[in-house]
N, C-alpha and C positions, 0 to 999 in steps of 0.2 A: 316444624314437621316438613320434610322433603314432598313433592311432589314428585310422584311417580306416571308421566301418561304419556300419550306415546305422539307429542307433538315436535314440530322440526326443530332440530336446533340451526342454527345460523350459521355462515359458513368460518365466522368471526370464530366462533363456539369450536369449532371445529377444529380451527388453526391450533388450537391448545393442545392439543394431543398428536400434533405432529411426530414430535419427537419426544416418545414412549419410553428415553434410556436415561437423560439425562436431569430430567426433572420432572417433577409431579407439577401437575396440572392443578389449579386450583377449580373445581368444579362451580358452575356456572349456573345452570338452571339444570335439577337433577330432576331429567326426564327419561324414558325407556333409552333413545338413543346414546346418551350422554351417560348413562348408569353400564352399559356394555361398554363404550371405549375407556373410560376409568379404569371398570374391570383388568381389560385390555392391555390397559398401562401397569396395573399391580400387577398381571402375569408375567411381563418386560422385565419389571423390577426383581421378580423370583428367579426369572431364569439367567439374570445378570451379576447373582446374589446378592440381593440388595432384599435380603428378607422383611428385616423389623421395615425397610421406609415400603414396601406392600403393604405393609399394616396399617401402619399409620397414614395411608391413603383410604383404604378402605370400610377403618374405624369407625370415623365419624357419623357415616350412615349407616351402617350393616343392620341398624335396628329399624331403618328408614327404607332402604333401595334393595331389592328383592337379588340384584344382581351383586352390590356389594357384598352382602349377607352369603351369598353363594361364595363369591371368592373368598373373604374373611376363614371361613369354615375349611374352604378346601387348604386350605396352606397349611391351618391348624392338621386337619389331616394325614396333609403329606408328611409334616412334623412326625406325628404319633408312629406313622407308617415305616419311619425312618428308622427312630428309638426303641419302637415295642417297648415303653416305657409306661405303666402302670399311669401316671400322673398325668402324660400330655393323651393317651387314650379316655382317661376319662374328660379331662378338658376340652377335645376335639368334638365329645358325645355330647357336651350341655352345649359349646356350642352348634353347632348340627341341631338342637333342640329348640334353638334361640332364633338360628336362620328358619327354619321351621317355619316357628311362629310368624317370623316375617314373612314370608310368602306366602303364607296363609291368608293374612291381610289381601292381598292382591288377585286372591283367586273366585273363583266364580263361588258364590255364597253357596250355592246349593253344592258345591263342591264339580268339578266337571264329570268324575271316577262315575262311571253309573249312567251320565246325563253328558255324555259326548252324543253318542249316535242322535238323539234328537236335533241335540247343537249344529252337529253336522249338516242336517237338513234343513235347517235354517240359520245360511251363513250372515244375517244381518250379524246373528245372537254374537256371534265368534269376535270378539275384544281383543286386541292384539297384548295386552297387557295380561290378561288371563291364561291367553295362551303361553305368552314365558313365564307365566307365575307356575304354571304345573309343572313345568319342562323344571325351573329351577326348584320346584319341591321336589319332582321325582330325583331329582339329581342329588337333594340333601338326604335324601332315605337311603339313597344307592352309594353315598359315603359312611352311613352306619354299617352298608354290608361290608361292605369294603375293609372296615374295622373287625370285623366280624370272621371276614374271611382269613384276614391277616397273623391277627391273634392268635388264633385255637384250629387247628387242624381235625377235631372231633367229630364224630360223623353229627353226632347229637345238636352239636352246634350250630350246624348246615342247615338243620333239618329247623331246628329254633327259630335261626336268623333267615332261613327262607321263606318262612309265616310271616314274619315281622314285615318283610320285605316284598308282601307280595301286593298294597297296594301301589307301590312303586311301578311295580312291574306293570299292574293293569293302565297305572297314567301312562306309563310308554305305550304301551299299547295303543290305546284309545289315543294318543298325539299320533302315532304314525297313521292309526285311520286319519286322521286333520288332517296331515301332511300330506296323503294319498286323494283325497281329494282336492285340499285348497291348490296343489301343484298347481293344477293346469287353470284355477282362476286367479293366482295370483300374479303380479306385475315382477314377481321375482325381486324383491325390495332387500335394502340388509337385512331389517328384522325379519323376514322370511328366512330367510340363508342361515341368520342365529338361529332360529327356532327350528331348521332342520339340522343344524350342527347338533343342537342338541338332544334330539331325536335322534340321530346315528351312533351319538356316543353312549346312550343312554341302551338301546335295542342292542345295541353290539354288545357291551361290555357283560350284559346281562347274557345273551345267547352264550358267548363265550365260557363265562363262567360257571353257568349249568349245564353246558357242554364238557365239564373237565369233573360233572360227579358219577361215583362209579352208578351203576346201573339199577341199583336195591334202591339206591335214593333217591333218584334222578323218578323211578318209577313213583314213589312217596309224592314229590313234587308233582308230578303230572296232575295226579289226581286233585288237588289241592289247583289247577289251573297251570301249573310254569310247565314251560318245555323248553328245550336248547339246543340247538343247529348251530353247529360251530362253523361250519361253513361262512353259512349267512350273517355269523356276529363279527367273523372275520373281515367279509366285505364292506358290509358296514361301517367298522370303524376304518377301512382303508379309503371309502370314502369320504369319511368325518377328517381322516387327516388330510385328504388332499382338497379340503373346500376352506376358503378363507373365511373361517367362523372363526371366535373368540376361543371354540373348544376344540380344533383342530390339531395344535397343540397335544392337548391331554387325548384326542383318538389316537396320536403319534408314539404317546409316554406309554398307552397302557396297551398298545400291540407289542412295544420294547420289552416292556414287565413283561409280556406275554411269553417271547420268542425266548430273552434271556433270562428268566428266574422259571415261572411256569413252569413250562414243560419240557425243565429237567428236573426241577425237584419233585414235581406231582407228574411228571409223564416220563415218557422214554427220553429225550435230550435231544429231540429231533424241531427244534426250536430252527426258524426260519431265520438265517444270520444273513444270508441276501437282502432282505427286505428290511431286517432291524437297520443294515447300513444304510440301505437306502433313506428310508424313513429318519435314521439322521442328520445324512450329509449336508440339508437346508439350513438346519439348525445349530451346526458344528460353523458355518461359515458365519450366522447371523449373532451365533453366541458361545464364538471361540474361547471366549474365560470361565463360561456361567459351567459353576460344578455339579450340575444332574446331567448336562449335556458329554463334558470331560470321564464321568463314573459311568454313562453307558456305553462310550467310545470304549472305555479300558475294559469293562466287560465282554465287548465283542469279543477285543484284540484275543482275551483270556479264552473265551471260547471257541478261538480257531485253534489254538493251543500258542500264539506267538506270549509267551508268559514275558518277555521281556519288553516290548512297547506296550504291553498290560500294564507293569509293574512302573513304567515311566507315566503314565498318562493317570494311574492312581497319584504322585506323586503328585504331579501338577494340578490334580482334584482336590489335593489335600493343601496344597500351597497359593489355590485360587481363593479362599475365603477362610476366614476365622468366625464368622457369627455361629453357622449351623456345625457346632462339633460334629453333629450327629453323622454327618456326610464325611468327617474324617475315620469315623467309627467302621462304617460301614466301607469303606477303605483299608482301614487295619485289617477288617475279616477275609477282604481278598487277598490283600497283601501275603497274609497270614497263609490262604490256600497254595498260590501260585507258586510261594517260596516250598510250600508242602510237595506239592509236583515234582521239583525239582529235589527231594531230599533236602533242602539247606535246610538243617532243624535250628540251626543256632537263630538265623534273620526268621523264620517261623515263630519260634520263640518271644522276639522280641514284640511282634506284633501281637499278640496271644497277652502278652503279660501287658500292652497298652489297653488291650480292653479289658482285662482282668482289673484294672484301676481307674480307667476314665468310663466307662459305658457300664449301663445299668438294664443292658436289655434282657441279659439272663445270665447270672454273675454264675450257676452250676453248668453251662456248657462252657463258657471261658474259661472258669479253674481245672473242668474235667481236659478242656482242650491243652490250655496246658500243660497241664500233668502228662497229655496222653504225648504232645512233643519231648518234654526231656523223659520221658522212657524210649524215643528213638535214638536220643545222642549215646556215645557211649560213655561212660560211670565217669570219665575224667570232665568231659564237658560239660554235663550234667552239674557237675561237683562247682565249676565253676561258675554258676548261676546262684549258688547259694539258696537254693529251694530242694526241698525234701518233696520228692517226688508223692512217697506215702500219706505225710500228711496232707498234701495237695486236695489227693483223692478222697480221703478222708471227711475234706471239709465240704464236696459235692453234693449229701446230700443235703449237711444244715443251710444250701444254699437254693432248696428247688422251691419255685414260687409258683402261684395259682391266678390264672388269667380267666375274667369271667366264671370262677368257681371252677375250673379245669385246669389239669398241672399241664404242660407244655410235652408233648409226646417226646423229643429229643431230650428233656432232663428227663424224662420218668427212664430213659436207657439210659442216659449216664451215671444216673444213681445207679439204676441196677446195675452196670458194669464196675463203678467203683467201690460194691460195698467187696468183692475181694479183699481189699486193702485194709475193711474193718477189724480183723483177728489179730493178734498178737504175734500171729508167722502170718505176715500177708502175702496172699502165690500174685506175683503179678502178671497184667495184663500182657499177651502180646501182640505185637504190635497194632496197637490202641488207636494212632492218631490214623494208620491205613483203614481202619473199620469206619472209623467217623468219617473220612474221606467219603467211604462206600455210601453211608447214610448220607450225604450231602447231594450223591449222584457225583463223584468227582471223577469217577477214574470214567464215566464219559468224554469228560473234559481233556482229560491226563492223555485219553486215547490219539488224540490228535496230534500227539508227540512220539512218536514209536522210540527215541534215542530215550527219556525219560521213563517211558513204561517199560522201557531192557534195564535201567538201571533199578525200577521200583521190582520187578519180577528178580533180581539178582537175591536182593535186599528178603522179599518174599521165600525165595531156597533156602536161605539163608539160616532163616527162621524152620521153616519146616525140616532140615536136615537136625536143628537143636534138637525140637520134637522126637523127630523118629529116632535119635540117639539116646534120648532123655530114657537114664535105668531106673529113675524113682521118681515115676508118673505122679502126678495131682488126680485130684475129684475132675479136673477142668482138662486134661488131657485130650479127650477126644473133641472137648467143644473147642479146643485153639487150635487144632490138626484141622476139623473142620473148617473152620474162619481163614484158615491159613488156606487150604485149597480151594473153594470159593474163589479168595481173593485172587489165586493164584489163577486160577481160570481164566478170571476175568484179564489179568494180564497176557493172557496166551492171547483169548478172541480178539482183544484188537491188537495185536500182533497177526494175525491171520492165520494162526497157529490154531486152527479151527476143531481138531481130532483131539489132542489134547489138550482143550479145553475141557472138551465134552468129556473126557476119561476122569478131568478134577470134578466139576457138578455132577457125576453119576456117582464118584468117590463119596461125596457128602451124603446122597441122598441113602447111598447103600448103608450109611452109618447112623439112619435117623434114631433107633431104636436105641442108640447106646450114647445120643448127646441127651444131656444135663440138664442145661442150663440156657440153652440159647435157643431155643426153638424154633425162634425166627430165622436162623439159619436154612432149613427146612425151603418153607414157600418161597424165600428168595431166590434160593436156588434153582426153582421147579421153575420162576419168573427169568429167570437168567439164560435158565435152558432152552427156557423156550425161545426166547430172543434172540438164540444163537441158531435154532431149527430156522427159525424166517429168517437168518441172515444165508443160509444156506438155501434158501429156496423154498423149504420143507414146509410152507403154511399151516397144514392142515395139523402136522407133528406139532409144530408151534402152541399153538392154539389149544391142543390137548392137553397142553403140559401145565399152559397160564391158567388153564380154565381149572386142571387141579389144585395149583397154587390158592386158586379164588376159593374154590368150594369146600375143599378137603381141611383147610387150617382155620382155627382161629384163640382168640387172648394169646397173642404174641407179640413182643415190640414190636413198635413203630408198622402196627396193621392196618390203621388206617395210611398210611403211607403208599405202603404197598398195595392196596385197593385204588388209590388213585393213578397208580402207575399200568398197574394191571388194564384197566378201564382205557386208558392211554392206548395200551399195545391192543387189546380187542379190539378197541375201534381202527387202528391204523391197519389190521391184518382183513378186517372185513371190506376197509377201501381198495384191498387189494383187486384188480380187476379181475372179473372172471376168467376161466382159464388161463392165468397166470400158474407158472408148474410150480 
């Protein structure tokens, strides 16, 4: 059995962890100090990609060192987080369950949750090993959300995994009352500095994250205790990344997550890419091969719109290690986008059909994604792939899977777009892969390129000139007229082609009465408009428009989607300062 206390190691002791890249340390006497630099060394080993030898450093105790058991878990995590694969999500969840148990051992018997404030009052009580025991239990809770949040987009599930999650919340809490006090009595010690590292990662990531629910639910939470100040989860973790803690690191990763996945998928796309660099650049110098480092770099590039040192820096993500496929995966997906950007359907394609055969994260968005590229090629190149586009679609929906007892909101719309394809005369889709672009938040992205959104808006005429000439109309007529101008819209406004934009989203909405089948066309649209009234200045118009989007619709695809996006733009237009015109 390891001893866990919080006595000196030696400077002998010390020398062993010097050099954190090139060889694992064999541990020594496992005390608090010596259980954090380990740590230390398996996160080296991660972001060098030297996956399995972190593991097999951190192994051997995780059932023993409160801090091993933390790392073990999170890796497992970052795993799951990667694949959205059914098998390492569950794996990642027992162990999470296991580290658990371990820090549990280490923490104050009566629990601290409840019995901080007295603790507080009398600092003999206060154990330095008690105090990282909660810091790393609340941190093992706060990777089940994490799982949680990742998986399933449902509002029900927020609401589930908020309760679960909410003594987490209250040990951050009660650690930042410690932290707020012991400041100014302590000698400012490393274990100090850990134990506030992980108090800002733990306060922040949480403020953050209940800062991005729309406002019905968010109000849900309150009452049940949570609240979230995005601001202050913000700061937080930008001090967690700029303090030399073990989790400085990970305040660094998940303001990344933040700036460049976040919020553009669940917000407007106004994701902070100044500071995502910044916040790289220390760690691009220190871990110029390790591939989470190289896949955020290519991310940014992608989100300035430079698609071509994107598409090179994905490459070299993919060519820096073979252990974690899962980071090649997730590779192909951009690849897969950037080449989409630019119209190259055939290089789109290719990357589309690698994960349609190596990744298991959700085989019905892959095949529908697919399907939805060779209906952009035209019938020759198409032909030359040797895939039936029909049956493609066809096989989408015997492909849609259930996460946590919830189907996955982007299959549940590609089913429902590919069951066209079901009938014996199947009407196909138009253009398929520019919708799912829409659904990803891409032509954000795309916007940063005006040469590419003149060629995707050609492409867009294109199509809608079909339509309007089309003498023997479908069922689906006015719902791809509408899809088609939408889209089309959205190619005008970042073009700056600001007037008719707004003549295409008024097009749509005047036609609500006579779509079908897409409904969700509708509130999008009202969300679009409105985005484009604040882009002119027009706040107040803005705002009327989202607000009908929010209140006016509901059971439509991908609505909780749009409720976090919504949430997004109401709060960015109330930060707007007063008398602003």
């Amino acid at each position: 059995m390891a001893h866990v206390g919080n006595g000196d190691t030696t400077a002998e002791e010390e020398d062993c962890f010097e050099d954190a890249y090139d060889r694992i340390p064999a541990a020594c006497q496992m005390d608090l100090q010596t259980a954090i630099q380990e740590t230390q060394c398996a996160l080296n080993l991660v972001l060098n990609n030297k996956f399995s030898e972190a593991l097999d450093l951190l192994k051997p105790w995780w059932k023993d060192s409160m801090y091993h058991a933390l790392g073990y878990s999170s890796i497992l995590v970052m795993q799951a987080t990667m694949t959205f694969e059914h098998k390492d999500i569950q794996t990642a969840m027992a162990t999470i369950k296991e580290a658990l148990n371990t820090c549990q051992r280490f923490r104050k018997k009566n629990s601290m949750v409840g019995s901080l404030s007295s603790l507080i009052s009398k600092q003999s009580n206060l154990q330095e090993v008690e105090m990282h025991a909660e810091i790393c239990y609340a941190e093992c809770l706060l990777q089940k959300a994490t799982l949680t949040f990742v998986q399933d987009e449902n509002m029900i599930s927020f609401i589930k995994g908020g309760i679960k999650i909410r003594t987490s919340y209250q040990i951050y809490k009660d650690c930042q009352n410690v932290l707020n006090v012991t400041r100014n009595l302590s000698s400012q010690t490393d274990s100090f500095r850990q134990f506030e590292g992980g108090v800002q990662l733990g306060i922040g990531s949480f403020n953050l994250m209940l800062s991005l629910l729309p406002q019905r639910i968010l109000r849900l939470l309150e009452f049940i205790g949570f609240s979230g100040n995005r601001a202050f989860g913000l700061s937080q973790l930008r001090e967690g990344a700029a303090s030399q803690s073990l989790r400085s690191i990970l305040s660094a990763l998940t303001l990344l997550f933040y700036h460049t996945y976040v919020s553009l998928i669940l917000g407007t796309g106004e994701g902070n890419l100044a500071e995502a660099e910044a916040l790289l650049e220390p760690y691009q110098r220190k871990y110029p091969k390790g591939s989470i480092i190289l896949f955020y770099s290519a991310r940014i590039a992608a989100l300035r719109g430079n698609f071509e040192t994107a598409r090179a820096r994905y490459e070299e993500c993919i060519g820096s290690q073979q252990e974690w496929k899962q980071i090649h995966h997730l590779c192909y997906w951009e690849l897969m986008w950037t080449h989409s950007y630019q119209q190259e359907w055939q290089q789109a394609y290719r990357y589309a059909d690698l994960l349609c055969r190596e990744s298991r994260w959700s085989k019905a968005i892959y095949v529908f994604q697919k399907a939805a590229i060779l209906s952009m090629m035209s019938e020759e190149e198409a032909k030359k792939t040797g895939e039936d586009i029909t049956e493609l679609f066809r096989q989408v929906e015997g492909l849609k899977q259930r996460l946590a007892g919830k189907s996955i909101p982007t299959e549940k719309f590609a089913v429902r777009k590919s069951r066209r394809y079901k009938s014996s005369s199947p009407i196909p889709l138009v253009v398929p892969a520019l919708e799912m672009m829409y659904v990803w938040n891409g032509f954000t992205i795309l916007g940063k390129r005006s040469d590419f959104t003149e060629s995707l808006l050609v492409t867009i005429e294109s199509t809608e000139e079909k339509l309007r000439s089309d003498t023997n109309p479908t069922e689906f007529h006015m719902d791809d007229s509408c899809l088609v101008q939408m889209l089309k819209g959205l190619c005008l406004k970042h073009l700056g082609r600001l007037l008719q934009a707004e003549l295409c989203f008024t097009q749509v909405l005047s036609s609500e009465g006579r779509i079908k089948y897409d409904h969700y066309l509708v509130p999008f649209t009202l969300y679009e408009l409105g985005l484009l009234y604040k882009q002119q200045g027009d706040f107040a118009k803005a705002a009327t428009f989202i607000e009908k989007a929010k209140t006016n619709y509901k059971d439509y695809s991908m609505e909780s989607r749009l409720h976090f996006r919504i949430h997004a733009a109401l709060s960015s237009l109330k930060g707007t300062p007063a008398g602003t015109p």
